[in-house]
PDB file with SEQRES, HELIX, SHEET and CRYST1 records, atoms N, CA, C and O in Angstrom:
SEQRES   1 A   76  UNK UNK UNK UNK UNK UNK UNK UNK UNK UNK UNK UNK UNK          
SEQRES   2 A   76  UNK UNK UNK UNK UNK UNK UNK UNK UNK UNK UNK UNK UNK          
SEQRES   3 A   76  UNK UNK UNK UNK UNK UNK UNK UNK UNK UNK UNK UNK UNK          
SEQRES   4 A   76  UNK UNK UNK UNK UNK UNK UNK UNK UNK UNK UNK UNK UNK          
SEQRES   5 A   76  UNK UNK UNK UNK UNK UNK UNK UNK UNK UNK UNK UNK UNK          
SEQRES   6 A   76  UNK UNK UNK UNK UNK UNK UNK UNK UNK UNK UNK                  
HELIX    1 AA1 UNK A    4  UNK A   31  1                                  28    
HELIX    2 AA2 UNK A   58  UNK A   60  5                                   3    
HELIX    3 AA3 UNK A   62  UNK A   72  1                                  11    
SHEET    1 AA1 3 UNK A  37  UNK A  40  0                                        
SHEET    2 AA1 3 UNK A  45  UNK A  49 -1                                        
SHEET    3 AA1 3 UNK A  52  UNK A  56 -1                                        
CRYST1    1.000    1.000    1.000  90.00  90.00  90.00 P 1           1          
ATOM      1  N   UNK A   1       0.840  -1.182   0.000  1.00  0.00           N  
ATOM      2  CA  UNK A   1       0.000   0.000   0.000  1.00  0.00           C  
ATOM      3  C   UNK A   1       0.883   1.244   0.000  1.00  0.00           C  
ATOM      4  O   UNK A   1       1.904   1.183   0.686  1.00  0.00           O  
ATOM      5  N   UNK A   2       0.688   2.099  -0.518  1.00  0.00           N  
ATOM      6  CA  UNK A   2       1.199   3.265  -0.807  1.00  0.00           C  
ATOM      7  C   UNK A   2       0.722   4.409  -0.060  1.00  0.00           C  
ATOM      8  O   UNK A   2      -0.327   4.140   0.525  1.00  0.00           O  
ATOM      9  N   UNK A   3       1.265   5.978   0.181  1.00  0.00           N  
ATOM     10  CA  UNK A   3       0.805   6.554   0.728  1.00  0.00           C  
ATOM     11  C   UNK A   3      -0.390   6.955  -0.040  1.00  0.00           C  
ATOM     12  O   UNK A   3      -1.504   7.093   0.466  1.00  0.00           O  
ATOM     13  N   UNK A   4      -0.147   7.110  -1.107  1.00  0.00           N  
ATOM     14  CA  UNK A   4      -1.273   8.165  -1.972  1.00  0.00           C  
ATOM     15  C   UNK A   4      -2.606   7.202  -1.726  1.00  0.00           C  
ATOM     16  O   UNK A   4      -3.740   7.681  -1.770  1.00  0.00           O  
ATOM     17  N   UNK A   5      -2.379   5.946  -1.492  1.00  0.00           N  
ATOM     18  CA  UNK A   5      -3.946   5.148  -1.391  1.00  0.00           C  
ATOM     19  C   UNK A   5      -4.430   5.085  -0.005  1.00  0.00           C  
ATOM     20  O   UNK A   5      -5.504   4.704   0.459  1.00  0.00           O  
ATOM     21  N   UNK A   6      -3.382   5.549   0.531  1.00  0.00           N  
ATOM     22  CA  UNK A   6      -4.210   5.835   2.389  1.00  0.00           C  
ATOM     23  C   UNK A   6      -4.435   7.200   2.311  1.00  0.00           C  
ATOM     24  O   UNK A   6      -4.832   7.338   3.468  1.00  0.00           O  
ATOM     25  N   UNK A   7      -4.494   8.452   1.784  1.00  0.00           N  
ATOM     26  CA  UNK A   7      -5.034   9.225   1.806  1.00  0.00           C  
ATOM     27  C   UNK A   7      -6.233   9.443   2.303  1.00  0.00           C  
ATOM     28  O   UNK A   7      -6.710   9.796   3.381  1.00  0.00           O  
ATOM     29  N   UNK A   8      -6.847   8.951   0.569  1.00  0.00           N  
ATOM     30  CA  UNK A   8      -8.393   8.842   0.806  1.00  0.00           C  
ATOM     31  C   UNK A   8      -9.286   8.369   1.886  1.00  0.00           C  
ATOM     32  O   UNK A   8     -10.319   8.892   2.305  1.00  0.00           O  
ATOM     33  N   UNK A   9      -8.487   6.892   2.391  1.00  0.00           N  
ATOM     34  CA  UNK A   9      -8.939   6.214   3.109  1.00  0.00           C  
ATOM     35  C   UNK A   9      -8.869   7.275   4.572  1.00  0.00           C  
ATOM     36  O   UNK A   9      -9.885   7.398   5.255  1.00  0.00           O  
ATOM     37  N   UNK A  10      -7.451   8.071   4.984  1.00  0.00           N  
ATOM     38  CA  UNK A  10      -7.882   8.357   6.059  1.00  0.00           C  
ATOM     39  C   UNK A  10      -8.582   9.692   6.216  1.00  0.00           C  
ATOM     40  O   UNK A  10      -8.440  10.214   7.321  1.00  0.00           O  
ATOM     41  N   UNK A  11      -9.325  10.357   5.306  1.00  0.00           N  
ATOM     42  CA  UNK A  11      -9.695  11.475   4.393  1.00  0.00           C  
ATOM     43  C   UNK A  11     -11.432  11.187   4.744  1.00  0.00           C  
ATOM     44  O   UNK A  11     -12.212  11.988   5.258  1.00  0.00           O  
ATOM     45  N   UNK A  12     -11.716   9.768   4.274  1.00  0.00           N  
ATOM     46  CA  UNK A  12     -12.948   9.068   5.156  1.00  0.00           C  
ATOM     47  C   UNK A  12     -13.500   8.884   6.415  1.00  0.00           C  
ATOM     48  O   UNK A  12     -14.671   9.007   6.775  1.00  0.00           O  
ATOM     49  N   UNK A  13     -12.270   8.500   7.187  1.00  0.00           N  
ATOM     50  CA  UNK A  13     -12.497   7.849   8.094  1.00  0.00           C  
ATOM     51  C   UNK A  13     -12.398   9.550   9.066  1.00  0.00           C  
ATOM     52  O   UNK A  13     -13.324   9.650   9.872  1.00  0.00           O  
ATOM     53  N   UNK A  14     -11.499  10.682   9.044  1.00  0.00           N  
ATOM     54  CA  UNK A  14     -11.688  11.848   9.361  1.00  0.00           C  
ATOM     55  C   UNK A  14     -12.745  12.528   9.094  1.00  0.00           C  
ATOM     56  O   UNK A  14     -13.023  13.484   9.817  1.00  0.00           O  
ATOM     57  N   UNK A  15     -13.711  12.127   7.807  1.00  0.00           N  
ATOM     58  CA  UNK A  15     -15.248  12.916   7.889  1.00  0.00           C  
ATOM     59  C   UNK A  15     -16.004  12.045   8.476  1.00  0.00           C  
ATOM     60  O   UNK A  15     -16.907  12.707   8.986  1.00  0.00           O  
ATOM     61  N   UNK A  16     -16.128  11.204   8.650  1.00  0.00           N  
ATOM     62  CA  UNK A  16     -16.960   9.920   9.860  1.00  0.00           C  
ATOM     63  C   UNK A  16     -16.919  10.146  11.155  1.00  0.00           C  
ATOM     64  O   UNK A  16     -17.838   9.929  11.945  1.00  0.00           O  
ATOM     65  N   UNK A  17     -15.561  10.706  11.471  1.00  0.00           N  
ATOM     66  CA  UNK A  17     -15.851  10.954  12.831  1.00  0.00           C  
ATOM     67  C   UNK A  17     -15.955  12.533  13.070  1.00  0.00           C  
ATOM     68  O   UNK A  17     -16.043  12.819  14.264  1.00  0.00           O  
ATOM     69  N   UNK A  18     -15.963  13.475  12.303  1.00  0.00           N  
ATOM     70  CA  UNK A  18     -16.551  14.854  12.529  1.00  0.00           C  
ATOM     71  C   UNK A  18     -17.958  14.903  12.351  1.00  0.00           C  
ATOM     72  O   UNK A  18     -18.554  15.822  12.912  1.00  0.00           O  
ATOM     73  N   UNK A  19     -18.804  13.826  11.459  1.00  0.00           N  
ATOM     74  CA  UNK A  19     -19.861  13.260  11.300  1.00  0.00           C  
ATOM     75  C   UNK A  19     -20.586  13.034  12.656  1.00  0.00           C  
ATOM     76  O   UNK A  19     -21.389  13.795  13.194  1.00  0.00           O  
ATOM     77  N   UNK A  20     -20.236  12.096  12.999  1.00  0.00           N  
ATOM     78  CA  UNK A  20     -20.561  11.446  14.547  1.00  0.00           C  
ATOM     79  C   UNK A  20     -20.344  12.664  15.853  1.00  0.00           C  
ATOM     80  O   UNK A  20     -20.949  12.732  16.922  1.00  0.00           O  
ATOM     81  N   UNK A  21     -19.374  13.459  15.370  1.00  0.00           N  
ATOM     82  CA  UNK A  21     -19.456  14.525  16.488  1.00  0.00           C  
ATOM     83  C   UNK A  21     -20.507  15.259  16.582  1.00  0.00           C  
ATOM     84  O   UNK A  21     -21.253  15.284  17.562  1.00  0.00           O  
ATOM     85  N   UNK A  22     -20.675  16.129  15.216  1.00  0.00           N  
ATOM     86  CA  UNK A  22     -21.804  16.417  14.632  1.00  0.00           C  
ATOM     87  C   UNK A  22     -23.044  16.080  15.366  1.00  0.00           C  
ATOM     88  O   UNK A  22     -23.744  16.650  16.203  1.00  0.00           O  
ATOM     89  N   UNK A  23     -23.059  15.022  14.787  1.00  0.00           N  
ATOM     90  CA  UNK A  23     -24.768  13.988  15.076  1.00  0.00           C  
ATOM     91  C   UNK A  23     -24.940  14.044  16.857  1.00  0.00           C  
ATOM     92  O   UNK A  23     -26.028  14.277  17.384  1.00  0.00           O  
ATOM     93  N   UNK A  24     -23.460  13.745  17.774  1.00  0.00           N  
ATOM     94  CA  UNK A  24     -23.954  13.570  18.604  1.00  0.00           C  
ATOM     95  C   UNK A  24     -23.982  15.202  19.541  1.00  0.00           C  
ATOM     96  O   UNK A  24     -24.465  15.287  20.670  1.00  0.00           O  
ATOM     97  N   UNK A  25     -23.437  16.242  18.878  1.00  0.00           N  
ATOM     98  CA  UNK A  25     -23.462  17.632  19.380  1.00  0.00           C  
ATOM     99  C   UNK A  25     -25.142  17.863  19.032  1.00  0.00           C  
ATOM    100  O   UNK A  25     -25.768  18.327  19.985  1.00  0.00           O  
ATOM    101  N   UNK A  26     -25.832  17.631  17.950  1.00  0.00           N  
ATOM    102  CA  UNK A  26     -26.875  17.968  17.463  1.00  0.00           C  
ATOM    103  C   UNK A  26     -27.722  16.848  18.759  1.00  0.00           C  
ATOM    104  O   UNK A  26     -28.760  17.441  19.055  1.00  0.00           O  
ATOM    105  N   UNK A  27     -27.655  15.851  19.370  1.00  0.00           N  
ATOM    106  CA  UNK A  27     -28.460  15.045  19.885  1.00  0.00           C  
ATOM    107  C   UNK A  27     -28.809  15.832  21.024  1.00  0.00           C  
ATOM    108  O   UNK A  27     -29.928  16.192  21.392  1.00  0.00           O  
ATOM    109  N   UNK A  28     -27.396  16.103  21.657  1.00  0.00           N  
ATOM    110  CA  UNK A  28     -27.209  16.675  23.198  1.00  0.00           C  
ATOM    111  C   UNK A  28     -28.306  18.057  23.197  1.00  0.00           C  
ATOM    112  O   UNK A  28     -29.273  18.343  23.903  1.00  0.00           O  
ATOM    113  N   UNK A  29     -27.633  18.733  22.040  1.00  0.00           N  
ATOM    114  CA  UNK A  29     -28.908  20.212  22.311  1.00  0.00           C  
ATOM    115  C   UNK A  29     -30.051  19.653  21.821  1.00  0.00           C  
ATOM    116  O   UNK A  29     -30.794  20.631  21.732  1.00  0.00           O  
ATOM    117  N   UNK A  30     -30.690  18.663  21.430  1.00  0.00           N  
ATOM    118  CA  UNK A  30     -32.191  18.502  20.903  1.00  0.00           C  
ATOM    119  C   UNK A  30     -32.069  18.043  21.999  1.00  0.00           C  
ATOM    120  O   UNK A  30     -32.717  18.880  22.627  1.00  0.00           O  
ATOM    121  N   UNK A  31     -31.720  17.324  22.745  1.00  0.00           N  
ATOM    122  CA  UNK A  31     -32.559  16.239  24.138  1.00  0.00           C  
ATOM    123  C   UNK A  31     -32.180  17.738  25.458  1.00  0.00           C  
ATOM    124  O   UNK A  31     -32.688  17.624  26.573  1.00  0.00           O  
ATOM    125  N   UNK A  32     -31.516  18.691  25.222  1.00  0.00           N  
ATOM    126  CA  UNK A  32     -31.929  19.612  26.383  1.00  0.00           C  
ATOM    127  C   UNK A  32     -33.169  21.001  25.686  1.00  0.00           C  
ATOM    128  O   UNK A  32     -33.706  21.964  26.233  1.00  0.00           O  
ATOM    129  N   UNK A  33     -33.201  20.575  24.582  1.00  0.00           N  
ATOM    130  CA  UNK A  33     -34.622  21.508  24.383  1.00  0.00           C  
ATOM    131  C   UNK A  33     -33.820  22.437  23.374  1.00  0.00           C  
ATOM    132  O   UNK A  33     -34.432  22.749  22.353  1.00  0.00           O  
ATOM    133  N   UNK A  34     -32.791  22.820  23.499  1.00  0.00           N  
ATOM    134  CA  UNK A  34     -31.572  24.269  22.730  1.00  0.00           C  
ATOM    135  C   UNK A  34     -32.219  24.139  20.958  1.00  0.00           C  
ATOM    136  O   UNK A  34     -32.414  25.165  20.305  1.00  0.00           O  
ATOM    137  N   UNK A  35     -32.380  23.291  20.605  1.00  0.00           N  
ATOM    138  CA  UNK A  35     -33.039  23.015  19.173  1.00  0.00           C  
ATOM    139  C   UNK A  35     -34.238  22.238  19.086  1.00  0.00           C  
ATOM    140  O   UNK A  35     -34.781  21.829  20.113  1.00  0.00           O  
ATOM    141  N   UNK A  36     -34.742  21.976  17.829  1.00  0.00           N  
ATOM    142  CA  UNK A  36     -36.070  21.357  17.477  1.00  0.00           C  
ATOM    143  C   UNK A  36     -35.530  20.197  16.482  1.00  0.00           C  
ATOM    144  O   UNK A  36     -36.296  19.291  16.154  1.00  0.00           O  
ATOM    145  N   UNK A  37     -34.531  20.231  16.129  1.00  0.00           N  
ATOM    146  CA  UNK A  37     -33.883  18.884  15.102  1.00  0.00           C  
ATOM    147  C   UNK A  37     -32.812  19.364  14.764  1.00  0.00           C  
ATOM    148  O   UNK A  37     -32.443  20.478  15.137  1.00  0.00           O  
ATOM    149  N   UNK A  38     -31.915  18.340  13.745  1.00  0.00           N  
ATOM    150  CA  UNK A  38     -30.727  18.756  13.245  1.00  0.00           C  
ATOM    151  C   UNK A  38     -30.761  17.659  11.904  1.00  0.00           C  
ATOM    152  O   UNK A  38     -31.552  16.718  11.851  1.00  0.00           O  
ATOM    153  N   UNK A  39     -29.820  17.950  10.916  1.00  0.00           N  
ATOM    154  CA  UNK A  39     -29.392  16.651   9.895  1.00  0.00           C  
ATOM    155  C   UNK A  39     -28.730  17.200   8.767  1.00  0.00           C  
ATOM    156  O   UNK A  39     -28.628  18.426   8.714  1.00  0.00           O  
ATOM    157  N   UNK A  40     -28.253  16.486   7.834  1.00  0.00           N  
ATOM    158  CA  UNK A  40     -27.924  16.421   6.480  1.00  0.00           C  
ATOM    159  C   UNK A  40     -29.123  17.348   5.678  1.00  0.00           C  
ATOM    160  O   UNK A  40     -30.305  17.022   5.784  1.00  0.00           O  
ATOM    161  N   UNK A  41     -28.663  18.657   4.783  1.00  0.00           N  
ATOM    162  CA  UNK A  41     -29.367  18.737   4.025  1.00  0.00           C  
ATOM    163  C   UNK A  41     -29.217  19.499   2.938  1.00  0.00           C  
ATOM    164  O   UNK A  41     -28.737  20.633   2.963  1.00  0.00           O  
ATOM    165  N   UNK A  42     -29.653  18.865   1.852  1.00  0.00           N  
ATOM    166  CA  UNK A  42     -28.636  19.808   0.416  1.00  0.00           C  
ATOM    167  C   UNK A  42     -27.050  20.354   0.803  1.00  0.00           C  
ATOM    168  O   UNK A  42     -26.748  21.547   0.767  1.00  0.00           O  
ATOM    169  N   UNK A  43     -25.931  19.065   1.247  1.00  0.00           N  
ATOM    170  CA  UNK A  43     -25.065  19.334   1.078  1.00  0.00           C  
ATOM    171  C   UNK A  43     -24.540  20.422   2.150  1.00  0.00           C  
ATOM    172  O   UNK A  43     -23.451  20.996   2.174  1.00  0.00           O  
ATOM    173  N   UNK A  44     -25.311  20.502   2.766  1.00  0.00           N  
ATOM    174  CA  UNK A  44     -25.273  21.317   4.275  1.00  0.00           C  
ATOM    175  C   UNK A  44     -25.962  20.814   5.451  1.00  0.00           C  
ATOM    176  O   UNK A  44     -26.918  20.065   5.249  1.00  0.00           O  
ATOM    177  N   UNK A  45     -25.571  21.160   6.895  1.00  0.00           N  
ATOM    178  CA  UNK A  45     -26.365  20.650   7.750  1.00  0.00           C  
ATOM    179  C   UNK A  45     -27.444  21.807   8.047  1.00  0.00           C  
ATOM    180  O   UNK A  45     -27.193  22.997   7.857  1.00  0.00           O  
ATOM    181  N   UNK A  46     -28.658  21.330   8.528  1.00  0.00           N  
ATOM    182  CA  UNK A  46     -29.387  21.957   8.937  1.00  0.00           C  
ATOM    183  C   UNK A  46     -29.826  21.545  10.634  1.00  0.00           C  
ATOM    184  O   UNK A  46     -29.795  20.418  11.129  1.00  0.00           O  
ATOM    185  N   UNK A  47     -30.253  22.907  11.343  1.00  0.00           N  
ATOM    186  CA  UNK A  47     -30.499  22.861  12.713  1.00  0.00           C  
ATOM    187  C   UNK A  47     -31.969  23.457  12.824  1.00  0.00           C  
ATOM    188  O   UNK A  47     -32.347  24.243  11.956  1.00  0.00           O  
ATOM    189  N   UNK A  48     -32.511  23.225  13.505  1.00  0.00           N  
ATOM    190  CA  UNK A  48     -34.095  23.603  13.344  1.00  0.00           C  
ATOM    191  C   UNK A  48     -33.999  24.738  15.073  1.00  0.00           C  
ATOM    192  O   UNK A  48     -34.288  24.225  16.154  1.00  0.00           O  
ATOM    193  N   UNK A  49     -33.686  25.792  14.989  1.00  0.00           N  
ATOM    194  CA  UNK A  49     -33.539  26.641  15.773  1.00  0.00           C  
ATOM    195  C   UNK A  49     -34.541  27.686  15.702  1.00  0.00           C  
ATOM    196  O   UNK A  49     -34.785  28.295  14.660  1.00  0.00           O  
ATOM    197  N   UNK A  50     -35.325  27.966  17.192  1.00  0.00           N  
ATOM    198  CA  UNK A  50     -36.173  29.193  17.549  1.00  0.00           C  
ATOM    199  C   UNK A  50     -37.019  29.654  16.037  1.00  0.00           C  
ATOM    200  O   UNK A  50     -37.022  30.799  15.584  1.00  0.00           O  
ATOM    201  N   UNK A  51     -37.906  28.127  15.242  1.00  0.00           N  
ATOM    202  CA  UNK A  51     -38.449  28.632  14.284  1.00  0.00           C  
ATOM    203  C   UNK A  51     -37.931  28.947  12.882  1.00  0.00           C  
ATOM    204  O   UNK A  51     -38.562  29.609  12.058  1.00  0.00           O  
ATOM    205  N   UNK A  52     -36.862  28.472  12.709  1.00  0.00           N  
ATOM    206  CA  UNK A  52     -35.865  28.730  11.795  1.00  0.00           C  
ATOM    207  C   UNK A  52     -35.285  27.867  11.538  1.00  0.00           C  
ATOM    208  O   UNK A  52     -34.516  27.475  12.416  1.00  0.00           O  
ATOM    209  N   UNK A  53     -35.316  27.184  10.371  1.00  0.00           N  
ATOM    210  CA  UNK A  53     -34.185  26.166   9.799  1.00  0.00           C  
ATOM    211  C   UNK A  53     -32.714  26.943   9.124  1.00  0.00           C  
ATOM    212  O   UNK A  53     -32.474  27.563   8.088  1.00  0.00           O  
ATOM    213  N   UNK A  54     -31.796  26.461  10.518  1.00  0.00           N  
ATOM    214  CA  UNK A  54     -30.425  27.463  10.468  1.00  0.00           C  
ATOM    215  C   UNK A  54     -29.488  26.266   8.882  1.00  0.00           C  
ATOM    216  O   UNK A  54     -29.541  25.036   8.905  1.00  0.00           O  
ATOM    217  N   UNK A  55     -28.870  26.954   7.914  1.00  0.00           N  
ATOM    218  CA  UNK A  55     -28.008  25.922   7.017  1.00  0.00           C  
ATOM    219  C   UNK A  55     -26.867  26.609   7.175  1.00  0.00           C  
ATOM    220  O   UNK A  55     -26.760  27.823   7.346  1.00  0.00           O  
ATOM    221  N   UNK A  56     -25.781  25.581   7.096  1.00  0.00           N  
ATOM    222  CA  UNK A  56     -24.446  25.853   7.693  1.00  0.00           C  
ATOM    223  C   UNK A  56     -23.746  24.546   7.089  1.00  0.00           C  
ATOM    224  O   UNK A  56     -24.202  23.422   6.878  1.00  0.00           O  
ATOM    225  N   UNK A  57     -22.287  25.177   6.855  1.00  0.00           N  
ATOM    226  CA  UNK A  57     -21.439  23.947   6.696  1.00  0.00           C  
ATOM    227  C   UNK A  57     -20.711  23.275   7.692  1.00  0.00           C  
ATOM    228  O   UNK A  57     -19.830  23.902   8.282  1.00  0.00           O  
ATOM    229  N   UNK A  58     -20.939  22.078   7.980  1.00  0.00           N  
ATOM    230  CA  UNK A  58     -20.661  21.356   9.521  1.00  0.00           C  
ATOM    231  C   UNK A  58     -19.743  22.090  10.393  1.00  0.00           C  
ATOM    232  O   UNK A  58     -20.153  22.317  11.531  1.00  0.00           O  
ATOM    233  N   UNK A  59     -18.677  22.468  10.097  1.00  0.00           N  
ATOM    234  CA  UNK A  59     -17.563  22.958  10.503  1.00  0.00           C  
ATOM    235  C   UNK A  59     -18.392  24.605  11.144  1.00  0.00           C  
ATOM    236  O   UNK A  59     -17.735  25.163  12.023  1.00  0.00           O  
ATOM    237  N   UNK A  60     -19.399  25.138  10.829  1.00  0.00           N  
ATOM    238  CA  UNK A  60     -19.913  26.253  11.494  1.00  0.00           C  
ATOM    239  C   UNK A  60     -21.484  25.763  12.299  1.00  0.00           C  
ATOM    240  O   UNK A  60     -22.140  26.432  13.098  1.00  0.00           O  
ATOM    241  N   UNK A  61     -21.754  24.493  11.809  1.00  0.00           N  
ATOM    242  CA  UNK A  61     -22.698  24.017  12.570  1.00  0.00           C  
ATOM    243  C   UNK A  61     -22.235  23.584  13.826  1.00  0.00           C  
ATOM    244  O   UNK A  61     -22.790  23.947  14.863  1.00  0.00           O  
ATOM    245  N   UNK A  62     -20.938  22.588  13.809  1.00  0.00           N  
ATOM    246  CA  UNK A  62     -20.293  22.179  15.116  1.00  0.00           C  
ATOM    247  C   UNK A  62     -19.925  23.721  16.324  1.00  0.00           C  
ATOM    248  O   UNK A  62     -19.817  23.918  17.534  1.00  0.00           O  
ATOM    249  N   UNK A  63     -19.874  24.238  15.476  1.00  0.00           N  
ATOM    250  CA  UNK A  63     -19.438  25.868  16.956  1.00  0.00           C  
ATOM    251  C   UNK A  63     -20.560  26.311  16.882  1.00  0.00           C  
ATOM    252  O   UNK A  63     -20.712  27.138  17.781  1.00  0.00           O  
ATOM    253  N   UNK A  64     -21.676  26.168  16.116  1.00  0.00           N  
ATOM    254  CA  UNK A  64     -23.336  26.924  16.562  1.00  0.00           C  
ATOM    255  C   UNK A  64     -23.610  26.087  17.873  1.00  0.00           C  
ATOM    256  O   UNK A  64     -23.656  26.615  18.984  1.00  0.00           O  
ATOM    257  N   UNK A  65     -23.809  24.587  17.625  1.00  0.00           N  
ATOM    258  CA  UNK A  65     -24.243  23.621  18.799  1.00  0.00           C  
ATOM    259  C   UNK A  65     -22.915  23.774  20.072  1.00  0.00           C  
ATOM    260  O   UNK A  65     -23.330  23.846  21.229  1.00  0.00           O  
ATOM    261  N   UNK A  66     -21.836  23.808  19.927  1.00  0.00           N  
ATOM    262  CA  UNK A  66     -20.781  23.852  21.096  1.00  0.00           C  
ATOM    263  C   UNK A  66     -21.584  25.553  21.793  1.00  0.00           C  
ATOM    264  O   UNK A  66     -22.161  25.761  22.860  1.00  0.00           O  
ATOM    265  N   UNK A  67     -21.390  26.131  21.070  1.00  0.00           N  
ATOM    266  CA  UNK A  67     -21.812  27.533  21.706  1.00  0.00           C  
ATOM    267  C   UNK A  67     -23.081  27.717  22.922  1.00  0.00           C  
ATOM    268  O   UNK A  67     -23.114  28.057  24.105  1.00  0.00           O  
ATOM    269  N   UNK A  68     -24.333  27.167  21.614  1.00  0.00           N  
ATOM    270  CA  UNK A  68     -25.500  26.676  22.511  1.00  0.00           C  
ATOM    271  C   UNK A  68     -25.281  25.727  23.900  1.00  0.00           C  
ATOM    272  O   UNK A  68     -25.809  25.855  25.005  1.00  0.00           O  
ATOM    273  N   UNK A  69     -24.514  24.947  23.526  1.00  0.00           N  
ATOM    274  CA  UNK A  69     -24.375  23.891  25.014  1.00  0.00           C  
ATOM    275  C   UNK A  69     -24.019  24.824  26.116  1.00  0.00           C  
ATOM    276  O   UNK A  69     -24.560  25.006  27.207  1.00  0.00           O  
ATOM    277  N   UNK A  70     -23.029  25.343  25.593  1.00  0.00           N  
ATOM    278  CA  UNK A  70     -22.266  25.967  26.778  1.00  0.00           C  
ATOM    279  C   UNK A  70     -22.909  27.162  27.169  1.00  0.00           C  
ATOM    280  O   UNK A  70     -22.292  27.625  28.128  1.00  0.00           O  
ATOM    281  N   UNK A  71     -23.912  27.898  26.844  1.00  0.00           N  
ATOM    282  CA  UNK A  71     -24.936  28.119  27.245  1.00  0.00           C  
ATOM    283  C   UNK A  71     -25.764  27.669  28.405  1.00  0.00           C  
ATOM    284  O   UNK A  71     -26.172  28.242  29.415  1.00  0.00           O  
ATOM    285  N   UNK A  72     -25.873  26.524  27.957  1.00  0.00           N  
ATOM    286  CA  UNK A  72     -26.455  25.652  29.538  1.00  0.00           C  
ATOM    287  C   UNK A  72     -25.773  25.260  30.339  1.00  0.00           C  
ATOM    288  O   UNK A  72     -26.239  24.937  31.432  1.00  0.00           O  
ATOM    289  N   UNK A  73     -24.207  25.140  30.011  1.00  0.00           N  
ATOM    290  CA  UNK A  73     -23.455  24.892  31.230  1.00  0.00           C  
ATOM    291  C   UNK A  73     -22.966  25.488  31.972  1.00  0.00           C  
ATOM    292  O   UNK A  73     -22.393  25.102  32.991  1.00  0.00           O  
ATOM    293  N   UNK A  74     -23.174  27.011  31.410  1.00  0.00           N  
ATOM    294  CA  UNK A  74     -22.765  28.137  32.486  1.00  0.00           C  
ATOM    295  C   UNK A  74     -23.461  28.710  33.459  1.00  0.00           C  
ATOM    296  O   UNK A  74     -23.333  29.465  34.422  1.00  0.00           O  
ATOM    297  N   UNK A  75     -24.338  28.009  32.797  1.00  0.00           N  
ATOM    298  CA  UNK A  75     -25.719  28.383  33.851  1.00  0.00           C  
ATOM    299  C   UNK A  75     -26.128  27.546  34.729  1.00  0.00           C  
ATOM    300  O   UNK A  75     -27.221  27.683  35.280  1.00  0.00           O  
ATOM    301  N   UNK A  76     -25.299  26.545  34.990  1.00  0.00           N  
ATOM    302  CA  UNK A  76     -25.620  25.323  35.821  1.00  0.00           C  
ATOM    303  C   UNK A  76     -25.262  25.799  37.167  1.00  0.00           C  
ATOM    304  O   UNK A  76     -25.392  25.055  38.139  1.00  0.00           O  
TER     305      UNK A  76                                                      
END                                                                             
């Protein structure tokens, strides 16, 4: 195996798990109320916020939901 063919492979396996961060940042604020849904959509994620379907590219969706959390944790 060569480098150029592990690239891809670890090119995958690095959007799978920003994926899963994603999914599970989006779970945490839907199960404390902070959103109304989250997911995949047209190539962007979408967050279902205060009436508003927010679209964002993961990488600005992941610091919308970190932001929101910490929101509730400062207030704890």
């Amino acid at each position: 195996m060569t480098d150029d063919s592990l690239e891809p492979r670890i090119n995958l396996e690095s959007e799978s798990l920003q994926y899963n961060k994603l999914h599970e940042l989006g779970n945490r604020a839907q199960s404390a109320g902070l959103i109304l849904g989250h997911g995949h959509h047209q190539g962007k994620y979408e967050i279902l916020h205060k009436g508003q379907a927010l679209l964002m590219t993961p990488k600005e969706a992941q610091a919308f939901l970190l932001a929101l959390l910490q929101t509730i944790e400062t207030s704890e």
